[in-house]
PyMOL Python script that loads the backbone (N, CA, C, O; Angstrom):
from pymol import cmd

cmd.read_pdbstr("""\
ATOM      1  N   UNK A   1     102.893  95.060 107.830  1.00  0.00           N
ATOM      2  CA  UNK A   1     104.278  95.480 107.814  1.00  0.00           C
ATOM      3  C   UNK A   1     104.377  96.918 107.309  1.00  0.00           C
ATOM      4  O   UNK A   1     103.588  97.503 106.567  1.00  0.00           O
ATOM      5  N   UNK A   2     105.576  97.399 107.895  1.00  0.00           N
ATOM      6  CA  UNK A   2     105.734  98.645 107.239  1.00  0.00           C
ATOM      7  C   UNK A   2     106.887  99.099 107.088  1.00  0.00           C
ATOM      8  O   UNK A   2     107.837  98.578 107.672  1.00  0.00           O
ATOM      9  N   UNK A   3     107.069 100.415 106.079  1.00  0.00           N
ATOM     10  CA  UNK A   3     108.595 100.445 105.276  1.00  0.00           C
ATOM     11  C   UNK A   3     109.261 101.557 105.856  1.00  0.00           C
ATOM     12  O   UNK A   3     108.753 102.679 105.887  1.00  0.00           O
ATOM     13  N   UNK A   4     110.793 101.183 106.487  1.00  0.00           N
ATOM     14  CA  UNK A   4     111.290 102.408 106.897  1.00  0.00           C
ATOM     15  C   UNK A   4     112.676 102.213 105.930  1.00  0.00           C
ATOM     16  O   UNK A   4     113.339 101.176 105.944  1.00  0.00           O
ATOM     17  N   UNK A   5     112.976 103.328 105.135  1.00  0.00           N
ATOM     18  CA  UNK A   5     114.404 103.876 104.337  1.00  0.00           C
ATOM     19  C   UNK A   5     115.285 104.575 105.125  1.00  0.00           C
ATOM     20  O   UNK A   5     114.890 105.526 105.799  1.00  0.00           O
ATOM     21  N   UNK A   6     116.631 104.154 105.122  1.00  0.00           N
ATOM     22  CA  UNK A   6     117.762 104.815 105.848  1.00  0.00           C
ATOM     23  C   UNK A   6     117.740 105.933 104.750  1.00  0.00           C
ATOM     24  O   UNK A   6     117.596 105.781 103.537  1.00  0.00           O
ATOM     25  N   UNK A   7     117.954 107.341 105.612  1.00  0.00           N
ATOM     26  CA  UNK A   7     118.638 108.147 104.658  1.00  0.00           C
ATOM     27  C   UNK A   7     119.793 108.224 103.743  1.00  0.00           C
ATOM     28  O   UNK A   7     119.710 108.745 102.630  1.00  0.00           O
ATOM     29  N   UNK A   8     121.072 107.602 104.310  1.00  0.00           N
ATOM     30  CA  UNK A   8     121.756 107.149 102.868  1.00  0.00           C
ATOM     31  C   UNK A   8     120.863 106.905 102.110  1.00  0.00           C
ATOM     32  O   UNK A   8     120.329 107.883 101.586  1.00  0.00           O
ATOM     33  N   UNK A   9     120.270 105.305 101.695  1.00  0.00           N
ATOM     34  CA  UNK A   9     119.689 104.727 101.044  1.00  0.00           C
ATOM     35  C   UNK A   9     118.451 105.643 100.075  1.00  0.00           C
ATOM     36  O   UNK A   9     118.232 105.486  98.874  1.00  0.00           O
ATOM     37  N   UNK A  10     117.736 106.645 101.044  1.00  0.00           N
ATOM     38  CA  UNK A  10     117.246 107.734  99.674  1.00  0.00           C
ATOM     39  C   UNK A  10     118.502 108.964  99.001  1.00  0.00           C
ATOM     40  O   UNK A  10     118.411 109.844  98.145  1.00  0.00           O
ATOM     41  N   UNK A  11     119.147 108.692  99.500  1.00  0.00           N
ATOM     42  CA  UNK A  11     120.226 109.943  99.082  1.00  0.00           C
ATOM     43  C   UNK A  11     121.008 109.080  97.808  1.00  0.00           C
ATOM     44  O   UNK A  11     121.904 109.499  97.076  1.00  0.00           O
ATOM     45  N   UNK A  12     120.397 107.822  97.805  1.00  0.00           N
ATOM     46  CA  UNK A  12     121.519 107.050  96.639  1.00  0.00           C
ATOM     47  C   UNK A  12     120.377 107.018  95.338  1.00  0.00           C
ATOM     48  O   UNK A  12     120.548 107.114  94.123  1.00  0.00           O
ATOM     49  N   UNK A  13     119.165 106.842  96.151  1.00  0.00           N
ATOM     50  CA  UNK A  13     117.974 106.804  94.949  1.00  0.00           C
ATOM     51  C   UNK A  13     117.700 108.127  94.367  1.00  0.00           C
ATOM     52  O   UNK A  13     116.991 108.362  93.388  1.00  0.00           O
ATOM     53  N   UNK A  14     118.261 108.845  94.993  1.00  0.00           N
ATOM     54  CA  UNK A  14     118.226 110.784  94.077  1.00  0.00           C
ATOM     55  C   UNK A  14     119.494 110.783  93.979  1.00  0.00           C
ATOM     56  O   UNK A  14     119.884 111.831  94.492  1.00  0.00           O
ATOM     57  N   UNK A  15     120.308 110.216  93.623  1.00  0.00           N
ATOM     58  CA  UNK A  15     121.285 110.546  92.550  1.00  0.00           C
ATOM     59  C   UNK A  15     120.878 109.999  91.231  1.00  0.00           C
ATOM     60  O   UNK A  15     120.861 110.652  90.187  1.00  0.00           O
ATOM     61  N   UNK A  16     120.499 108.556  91.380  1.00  0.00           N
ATOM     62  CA  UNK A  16     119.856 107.927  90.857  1.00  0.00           C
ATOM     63  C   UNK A  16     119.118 108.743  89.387  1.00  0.00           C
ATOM     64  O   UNK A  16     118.772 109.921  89.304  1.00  0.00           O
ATOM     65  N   UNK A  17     119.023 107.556  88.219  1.00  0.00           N
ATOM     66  CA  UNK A  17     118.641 108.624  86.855  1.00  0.00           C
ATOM     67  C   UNK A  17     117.382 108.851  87.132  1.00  0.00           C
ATOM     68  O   UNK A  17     117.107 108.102  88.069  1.00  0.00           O
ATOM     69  N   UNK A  18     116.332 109.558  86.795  1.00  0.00           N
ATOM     70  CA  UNK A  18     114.762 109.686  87.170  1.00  0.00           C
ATOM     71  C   UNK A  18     113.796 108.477  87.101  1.00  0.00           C
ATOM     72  O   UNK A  18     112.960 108.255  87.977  1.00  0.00           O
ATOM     73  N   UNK A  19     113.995 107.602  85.841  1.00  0.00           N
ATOM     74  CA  UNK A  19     113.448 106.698  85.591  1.00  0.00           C
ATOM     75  C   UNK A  19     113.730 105.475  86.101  1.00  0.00           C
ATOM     76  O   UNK A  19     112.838 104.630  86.184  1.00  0.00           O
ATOM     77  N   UNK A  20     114.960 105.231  86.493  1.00  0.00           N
ATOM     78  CA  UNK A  20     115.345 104.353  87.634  1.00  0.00           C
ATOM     79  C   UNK A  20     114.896 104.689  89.117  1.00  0.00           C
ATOM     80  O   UNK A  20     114.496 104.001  90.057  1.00  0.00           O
ATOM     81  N   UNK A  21     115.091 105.797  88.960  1.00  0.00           N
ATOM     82  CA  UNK A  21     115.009 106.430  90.908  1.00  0.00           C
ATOM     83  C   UNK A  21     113.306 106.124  90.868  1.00  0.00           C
ATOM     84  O   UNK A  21     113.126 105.209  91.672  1.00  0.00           O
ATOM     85  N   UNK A  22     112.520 106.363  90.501  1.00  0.00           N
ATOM     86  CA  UNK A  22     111.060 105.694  90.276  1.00  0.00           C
ATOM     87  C   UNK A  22     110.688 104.070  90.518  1.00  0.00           C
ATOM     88  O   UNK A  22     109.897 103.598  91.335  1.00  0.00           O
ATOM     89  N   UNK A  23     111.353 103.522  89.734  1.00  0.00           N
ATOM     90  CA  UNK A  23     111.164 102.235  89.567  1.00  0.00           C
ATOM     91  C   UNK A  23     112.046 101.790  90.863  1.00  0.00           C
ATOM     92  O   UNK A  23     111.425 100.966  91.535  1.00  0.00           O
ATOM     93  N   UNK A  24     113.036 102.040  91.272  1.00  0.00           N
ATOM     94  CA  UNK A  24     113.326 101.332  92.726  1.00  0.00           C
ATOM     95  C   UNK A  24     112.345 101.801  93.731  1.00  0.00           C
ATOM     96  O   UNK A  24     111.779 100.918  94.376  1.00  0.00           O
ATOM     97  N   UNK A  25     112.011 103.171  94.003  1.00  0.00           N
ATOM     98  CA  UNK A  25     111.094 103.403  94.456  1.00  0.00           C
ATOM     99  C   UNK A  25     109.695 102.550  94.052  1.00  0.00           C
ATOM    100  O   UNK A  25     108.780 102.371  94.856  1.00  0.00           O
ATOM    101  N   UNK A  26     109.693 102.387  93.593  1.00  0.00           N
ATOM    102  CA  UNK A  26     107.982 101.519  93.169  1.00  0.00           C
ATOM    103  C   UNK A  26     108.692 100.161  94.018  1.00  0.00           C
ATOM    104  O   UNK A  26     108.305  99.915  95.160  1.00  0.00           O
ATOM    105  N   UNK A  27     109.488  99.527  93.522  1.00  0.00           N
ATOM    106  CA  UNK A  27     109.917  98.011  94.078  1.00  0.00           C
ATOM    107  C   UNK A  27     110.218  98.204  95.334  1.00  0.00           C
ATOM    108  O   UNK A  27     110.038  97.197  96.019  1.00  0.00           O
ATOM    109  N   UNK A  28     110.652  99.218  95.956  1.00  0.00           N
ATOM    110  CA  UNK A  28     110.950  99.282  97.614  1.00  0.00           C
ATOM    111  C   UNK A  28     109.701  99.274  98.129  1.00  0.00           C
ATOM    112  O   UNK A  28     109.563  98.566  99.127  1.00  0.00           O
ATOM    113  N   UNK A  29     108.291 100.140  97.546  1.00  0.00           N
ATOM    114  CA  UNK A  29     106.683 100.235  98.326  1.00  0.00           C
ATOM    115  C   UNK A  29     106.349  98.796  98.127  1.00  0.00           C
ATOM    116  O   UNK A  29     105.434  98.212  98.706  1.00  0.00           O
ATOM    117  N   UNK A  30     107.038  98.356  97.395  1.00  0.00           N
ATOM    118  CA  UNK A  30     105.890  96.645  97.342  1.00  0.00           C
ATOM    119  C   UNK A  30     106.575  95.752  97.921  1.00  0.00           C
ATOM    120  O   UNK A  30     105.955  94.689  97.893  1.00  0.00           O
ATOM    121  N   UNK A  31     107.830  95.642  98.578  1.00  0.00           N
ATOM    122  CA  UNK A  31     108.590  94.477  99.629  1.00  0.00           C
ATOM    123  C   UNK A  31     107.383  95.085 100.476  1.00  0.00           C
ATOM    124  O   UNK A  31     106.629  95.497  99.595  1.00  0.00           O
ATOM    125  N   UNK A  32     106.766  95.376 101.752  1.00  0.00           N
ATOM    126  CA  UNK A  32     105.855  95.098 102.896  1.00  0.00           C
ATOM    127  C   UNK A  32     104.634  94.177 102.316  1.00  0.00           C
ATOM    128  O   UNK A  32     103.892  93.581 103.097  1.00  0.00           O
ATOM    129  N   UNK A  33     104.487  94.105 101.036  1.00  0.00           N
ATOM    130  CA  UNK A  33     103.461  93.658 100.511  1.00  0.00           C
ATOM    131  C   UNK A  33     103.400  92.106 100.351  1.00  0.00           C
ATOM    132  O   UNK A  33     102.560  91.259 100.653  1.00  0.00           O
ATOM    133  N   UNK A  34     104.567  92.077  99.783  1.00  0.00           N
ATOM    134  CA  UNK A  34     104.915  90.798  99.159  1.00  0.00           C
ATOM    135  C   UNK A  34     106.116  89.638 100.536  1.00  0.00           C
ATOM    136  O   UNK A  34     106.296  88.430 100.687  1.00  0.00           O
ATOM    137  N   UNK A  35     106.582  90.770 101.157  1.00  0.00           N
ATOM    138  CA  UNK A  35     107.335  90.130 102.246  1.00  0.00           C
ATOM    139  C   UNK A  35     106.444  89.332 103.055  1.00  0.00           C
ATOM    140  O   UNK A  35     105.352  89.796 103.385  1.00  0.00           O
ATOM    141  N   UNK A  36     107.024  87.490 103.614  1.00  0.00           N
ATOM    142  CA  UNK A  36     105.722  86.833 103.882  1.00  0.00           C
ATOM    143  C   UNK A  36     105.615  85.336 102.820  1.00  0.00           C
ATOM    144  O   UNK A  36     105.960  84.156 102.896  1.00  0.00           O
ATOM    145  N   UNK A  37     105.234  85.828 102.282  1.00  0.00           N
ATOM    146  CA  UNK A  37     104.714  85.400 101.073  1.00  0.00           C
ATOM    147  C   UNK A  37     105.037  84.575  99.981  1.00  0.00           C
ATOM    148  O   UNK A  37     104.364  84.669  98.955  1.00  0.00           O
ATOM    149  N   UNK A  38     105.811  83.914 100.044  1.00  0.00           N
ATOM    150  CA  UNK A  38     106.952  83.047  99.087  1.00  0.00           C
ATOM    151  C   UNK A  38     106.482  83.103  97.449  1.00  0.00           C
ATOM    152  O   UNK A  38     107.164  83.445  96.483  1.00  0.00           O
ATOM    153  N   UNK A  39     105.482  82.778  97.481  1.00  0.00           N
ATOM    154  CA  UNK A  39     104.872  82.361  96.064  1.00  0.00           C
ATOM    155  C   UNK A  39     105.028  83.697  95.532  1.00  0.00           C
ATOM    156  O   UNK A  39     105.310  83.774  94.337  1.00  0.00           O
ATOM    157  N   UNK A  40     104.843  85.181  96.459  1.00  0.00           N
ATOM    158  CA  UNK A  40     105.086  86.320  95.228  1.00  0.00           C
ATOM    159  C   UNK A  40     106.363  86.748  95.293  1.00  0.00           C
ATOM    160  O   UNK A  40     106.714  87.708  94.606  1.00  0.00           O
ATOM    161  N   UNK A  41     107.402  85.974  96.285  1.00  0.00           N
ATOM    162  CA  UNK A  41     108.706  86.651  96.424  1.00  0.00           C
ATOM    163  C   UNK A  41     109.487  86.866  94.452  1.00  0.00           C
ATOM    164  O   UNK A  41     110.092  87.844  94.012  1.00  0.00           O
ATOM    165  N   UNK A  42     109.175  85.707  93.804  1.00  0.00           N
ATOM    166  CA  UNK A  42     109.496  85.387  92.593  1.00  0.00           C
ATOM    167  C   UNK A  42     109.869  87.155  91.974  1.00  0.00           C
ATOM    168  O   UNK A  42     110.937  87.503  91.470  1.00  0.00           O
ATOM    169  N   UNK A  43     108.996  87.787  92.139  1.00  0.00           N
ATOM    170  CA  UNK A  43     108.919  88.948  91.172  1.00  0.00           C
ATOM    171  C   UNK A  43     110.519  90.126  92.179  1.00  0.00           C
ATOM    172  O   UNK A  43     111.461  90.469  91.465  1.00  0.00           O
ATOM    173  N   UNK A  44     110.531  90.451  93.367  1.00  0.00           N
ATOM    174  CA  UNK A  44     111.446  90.883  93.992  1.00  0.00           C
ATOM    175  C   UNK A  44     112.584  89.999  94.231  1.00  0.00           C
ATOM    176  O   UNK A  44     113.702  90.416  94.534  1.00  0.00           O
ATOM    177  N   UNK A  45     112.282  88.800  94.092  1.00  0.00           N
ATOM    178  CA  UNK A  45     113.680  88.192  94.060  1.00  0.00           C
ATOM    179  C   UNK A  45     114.165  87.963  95.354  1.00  0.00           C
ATOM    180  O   UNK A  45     115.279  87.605  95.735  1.00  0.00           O
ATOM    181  N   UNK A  46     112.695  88.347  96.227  1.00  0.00           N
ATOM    182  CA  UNK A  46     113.561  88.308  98.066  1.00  0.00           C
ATOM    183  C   UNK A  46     114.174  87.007  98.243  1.00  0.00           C
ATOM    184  O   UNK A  46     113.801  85.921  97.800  1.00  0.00           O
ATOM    185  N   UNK A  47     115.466  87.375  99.170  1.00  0.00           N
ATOM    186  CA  UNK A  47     116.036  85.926  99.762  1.00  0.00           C
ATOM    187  C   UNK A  47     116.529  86.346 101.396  1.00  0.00           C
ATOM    188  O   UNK A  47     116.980  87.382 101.886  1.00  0.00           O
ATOM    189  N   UNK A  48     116.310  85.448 101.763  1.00  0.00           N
ATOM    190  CA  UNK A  48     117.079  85.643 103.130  1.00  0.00           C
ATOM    191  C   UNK A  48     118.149  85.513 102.723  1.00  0.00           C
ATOM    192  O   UNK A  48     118.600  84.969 101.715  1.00  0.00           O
ATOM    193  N   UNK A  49     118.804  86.303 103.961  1.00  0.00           N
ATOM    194  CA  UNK A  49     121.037  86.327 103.692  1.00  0.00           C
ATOM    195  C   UNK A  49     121.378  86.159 105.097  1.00  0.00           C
ATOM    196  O   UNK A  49     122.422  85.562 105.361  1.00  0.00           O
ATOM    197  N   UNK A  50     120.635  86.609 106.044  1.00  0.00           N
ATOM    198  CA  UNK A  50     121.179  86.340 107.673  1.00  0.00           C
ATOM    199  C   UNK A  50     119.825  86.029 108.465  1.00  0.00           C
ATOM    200  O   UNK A  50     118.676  85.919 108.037  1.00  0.00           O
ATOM    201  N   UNK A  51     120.173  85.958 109.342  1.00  0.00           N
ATOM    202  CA  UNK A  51     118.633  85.612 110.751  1.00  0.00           C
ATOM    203  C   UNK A  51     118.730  87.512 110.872  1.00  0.00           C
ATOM    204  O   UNK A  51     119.563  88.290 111.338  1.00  0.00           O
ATOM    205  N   UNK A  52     117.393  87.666 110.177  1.00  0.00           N
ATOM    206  CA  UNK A  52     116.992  89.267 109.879  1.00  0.00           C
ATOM    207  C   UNK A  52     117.565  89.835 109.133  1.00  0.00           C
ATOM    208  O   UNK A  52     117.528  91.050 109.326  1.00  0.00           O
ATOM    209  N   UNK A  53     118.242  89.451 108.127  1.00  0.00           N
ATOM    210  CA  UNK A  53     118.501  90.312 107.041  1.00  0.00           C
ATOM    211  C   UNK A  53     118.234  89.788 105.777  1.00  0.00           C
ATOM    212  O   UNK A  53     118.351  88.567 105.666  1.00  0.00           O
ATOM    213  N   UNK A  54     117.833  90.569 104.597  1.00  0.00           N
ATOM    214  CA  UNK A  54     116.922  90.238 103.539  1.00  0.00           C
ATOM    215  C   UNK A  54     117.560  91.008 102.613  1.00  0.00           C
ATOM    216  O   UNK A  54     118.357  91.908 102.878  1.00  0.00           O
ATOM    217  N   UNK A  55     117.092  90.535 101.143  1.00  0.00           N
ATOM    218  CA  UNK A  55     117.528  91.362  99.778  1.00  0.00           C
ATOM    219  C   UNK A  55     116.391  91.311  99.278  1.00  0.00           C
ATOM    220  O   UNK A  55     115.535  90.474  99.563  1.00  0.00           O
ATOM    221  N   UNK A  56     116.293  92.142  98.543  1.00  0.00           N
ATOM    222  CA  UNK A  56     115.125  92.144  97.078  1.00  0.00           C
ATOM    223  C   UNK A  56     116.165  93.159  95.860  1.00  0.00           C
ATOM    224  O   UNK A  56     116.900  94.143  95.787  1.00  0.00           O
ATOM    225  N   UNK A  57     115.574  92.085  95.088  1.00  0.00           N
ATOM    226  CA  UNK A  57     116.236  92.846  93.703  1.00  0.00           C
ATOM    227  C   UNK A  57     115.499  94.100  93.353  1.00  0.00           C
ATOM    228  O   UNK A  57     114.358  93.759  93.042  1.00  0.00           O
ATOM    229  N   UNK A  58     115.606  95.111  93.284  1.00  0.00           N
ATOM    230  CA  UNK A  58     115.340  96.588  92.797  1.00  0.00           C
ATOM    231  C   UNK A  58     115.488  97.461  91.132  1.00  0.00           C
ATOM    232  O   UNK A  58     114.981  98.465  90.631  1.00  0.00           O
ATOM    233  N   UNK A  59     116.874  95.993  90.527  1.00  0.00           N
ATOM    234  CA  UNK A  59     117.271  96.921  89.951  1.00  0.00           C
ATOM    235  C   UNK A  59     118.353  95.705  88.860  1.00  0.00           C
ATOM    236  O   UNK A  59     118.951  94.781  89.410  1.00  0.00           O
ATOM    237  N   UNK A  60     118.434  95.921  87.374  1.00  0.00           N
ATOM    238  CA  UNK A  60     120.085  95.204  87.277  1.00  0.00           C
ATOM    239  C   UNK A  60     120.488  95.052  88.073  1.00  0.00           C
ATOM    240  O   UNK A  60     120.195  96.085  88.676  1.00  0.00           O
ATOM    241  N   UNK A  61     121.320  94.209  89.033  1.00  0.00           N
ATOM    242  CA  UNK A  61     122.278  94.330  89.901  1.00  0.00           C
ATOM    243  C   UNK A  61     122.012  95.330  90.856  1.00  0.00           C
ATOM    244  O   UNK A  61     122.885  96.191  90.971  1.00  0.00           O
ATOM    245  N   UNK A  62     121.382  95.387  91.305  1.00  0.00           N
ATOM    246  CA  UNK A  62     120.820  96.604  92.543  1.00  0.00           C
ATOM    247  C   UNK A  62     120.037  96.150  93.537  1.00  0.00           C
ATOM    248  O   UNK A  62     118.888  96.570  93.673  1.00  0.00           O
ATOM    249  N   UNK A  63     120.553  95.276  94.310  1.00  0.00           N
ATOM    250  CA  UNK A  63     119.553  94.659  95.653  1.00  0.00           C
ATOM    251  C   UNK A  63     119.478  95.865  96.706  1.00  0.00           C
ATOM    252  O   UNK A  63     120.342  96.704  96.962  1.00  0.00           O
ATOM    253  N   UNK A  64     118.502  95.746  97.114  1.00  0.00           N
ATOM    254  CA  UNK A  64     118.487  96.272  98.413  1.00  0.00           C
ATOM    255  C   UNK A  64     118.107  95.515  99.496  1.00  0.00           C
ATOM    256  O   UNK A  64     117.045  94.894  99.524  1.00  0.00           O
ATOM    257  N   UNK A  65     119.097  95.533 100.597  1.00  0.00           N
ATOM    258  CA  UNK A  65     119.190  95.054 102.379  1.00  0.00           C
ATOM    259  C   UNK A  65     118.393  95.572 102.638  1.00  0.00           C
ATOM    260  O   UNK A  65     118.106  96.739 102.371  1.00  0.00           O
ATOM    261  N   UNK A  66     117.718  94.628 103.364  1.00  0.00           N
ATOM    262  CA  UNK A  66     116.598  95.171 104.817  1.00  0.00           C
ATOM    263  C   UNK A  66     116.612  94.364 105.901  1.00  0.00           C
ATOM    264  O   UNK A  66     117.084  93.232 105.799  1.00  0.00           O
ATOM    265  N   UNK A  67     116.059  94.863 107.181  1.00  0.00           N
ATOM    266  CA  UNK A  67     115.979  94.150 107.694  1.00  0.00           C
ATOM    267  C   UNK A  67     114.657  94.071 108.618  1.00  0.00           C
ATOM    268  O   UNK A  67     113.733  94.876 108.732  1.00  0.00           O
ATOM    269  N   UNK A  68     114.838  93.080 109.111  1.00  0.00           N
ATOM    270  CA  UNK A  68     113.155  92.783 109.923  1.00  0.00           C
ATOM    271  C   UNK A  68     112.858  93.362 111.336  1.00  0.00           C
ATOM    272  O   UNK A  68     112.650  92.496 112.187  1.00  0.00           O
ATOM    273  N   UNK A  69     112.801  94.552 111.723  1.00  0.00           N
ATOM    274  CA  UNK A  69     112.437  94.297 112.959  1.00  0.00           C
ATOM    275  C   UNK A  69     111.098  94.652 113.679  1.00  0.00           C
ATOM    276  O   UNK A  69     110.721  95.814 113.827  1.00  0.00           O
ATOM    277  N   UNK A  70     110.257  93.313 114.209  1.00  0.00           N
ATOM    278  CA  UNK A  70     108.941  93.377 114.636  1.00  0.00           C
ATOM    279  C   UNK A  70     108.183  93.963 113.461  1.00  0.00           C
ATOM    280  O   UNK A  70     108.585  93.651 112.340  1.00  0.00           O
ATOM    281  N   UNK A  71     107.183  94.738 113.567  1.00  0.00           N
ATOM    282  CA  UNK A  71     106.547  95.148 112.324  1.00  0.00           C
ATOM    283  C   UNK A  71     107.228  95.781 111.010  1.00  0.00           C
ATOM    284  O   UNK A  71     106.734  95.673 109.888  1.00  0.00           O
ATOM    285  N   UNK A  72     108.341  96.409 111.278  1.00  0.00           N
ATOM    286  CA  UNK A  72     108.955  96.778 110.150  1.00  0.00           C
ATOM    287  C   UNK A  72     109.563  96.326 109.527  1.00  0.00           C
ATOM    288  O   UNK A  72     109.990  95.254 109.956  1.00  0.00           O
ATOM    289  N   UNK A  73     110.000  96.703 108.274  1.00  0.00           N
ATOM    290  CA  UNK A  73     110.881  96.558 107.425  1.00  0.00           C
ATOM    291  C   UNK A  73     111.623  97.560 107.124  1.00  0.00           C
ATOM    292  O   UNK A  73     111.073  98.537 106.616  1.00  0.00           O
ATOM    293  N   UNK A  74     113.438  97.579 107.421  1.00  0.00           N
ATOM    294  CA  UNK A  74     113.998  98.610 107.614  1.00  0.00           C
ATOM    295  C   UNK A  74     115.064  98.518 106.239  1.00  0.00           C
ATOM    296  O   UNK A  74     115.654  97.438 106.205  1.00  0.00           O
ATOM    297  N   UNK A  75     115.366  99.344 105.244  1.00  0.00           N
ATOM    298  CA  UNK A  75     115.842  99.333 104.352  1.00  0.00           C
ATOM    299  C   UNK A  75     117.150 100.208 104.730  1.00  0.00           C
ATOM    300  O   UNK A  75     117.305 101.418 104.900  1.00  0.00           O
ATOM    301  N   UNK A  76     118.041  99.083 104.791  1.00  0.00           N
ATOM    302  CA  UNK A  76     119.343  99.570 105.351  1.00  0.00           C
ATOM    303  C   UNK A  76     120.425  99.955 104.271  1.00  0.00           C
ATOM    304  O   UNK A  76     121.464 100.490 104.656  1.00  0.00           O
ATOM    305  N   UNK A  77     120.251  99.740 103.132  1.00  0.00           N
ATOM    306  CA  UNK A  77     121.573  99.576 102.092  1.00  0.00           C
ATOM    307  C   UNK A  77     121.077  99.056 100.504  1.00  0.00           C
ATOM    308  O   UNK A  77     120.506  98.012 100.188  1.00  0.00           O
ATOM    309  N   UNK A  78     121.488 100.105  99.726  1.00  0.00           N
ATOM    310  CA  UNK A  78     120.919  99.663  98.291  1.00  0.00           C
ATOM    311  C   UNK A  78     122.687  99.782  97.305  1.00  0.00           C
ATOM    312  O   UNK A  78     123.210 100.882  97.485  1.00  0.00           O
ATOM    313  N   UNK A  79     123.175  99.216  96.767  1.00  0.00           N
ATOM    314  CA  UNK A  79     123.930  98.890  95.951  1.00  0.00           C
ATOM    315  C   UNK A  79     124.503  97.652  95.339  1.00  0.00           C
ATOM    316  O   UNK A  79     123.960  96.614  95.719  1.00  0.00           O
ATOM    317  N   UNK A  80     125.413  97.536  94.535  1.00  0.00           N
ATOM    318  CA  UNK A  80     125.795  96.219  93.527  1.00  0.00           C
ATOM    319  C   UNK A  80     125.833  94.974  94.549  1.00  0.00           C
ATOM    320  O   UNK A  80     125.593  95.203  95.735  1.00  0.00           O
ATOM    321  N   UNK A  81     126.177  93.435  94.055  1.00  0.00           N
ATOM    322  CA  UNK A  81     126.267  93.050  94.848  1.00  0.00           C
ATOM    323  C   UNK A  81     127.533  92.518  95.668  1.00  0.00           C
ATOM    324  O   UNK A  81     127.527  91.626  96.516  1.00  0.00           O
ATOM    325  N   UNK A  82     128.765  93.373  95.158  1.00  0.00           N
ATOM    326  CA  UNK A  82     129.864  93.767  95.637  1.00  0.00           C
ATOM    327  C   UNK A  82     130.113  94.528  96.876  1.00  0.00           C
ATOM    328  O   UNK A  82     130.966  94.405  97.756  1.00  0.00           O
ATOM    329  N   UNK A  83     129.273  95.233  96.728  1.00  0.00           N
ATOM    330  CA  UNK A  83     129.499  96.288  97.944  1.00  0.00           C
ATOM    331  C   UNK A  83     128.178  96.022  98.940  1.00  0.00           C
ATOM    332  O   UNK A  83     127.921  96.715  99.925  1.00  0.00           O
ATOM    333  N   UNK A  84     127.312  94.753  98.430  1.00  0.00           N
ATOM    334  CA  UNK A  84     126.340  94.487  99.340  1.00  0.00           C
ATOM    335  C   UNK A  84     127.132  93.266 100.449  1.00  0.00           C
ATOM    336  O   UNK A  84     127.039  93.115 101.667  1.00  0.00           O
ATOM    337  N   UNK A  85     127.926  92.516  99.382  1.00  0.00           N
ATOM    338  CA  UNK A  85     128.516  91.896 100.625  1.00  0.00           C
ATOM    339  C   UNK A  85     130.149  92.493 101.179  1.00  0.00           C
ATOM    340  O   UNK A  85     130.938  91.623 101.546  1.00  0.00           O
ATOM    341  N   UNK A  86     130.523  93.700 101.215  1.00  0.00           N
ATOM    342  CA  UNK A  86     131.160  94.221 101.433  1.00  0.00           C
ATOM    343  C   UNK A  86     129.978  94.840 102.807  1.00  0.00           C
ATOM    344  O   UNK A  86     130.722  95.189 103.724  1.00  0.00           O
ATOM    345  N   UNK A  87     129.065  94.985 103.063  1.00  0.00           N
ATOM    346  CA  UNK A  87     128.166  95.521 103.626  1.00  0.00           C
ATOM    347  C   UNK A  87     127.750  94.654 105.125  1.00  0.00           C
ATOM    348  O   UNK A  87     127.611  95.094 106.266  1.00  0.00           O
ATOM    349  N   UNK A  88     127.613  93.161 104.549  1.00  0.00           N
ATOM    350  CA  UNK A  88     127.220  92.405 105.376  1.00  0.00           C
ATOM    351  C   UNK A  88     128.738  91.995 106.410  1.00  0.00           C
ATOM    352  O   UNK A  88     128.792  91.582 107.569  1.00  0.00           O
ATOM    353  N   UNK A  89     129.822  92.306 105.449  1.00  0.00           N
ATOM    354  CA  UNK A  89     130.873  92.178 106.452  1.00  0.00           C
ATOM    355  C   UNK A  89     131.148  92.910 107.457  1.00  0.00           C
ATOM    356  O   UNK A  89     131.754  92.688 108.505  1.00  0.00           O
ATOM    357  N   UNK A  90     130.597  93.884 106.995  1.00  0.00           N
ATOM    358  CA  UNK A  90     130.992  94.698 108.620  1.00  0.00           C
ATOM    359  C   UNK A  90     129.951  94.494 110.136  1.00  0.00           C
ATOM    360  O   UNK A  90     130.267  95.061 111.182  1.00  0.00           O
TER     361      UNK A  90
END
""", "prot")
cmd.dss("prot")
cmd.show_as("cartoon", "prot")
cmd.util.cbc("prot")
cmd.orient("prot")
């Protein structure tokens, strides 16, 4: 698998404080890793939410959407989980 970031989605992780913007970054390189895998989902917190769409926890309250297509993993949307399902509604 492999990881593709919407540009929003890095434009939210550099606003982001340094030491956070790191650490989501670290947890976004290891969903291709762990995606699959149930027994290590535990640590990202992945869940399915639709037929191809996915969360992993990143953060306090900071999931990030992805979604599946064929080899990738496309990271569509990182915020609370207010505005994540404000997200899935549209």
């Amino acid at each position: 698998m492999q990881l593709a970031v919407k540009n929003r989605v890095l434009d939210i992780i550099a606003e982001l404080p340094e030491p956070q913007a790191a650490n989501v970054t670290e947890v976004l390189e290891a969903i291709p890793a762990e995606f699959g895998r149930p027994h290590l989902h535990g640590g990202l917190g992945i869940r399915h939410l639709r037929p191809g769409i996915y969360e992993a926890r990143v953060g306090l309250d900071l999931p990030a959407v992805f979604t599946r297509e064929g080899d990738w993993l496309r990271v569509q949307f990182l915020g609370n989980h207010d505005a994540v399902r404000r997200w899935l509604r549209k």
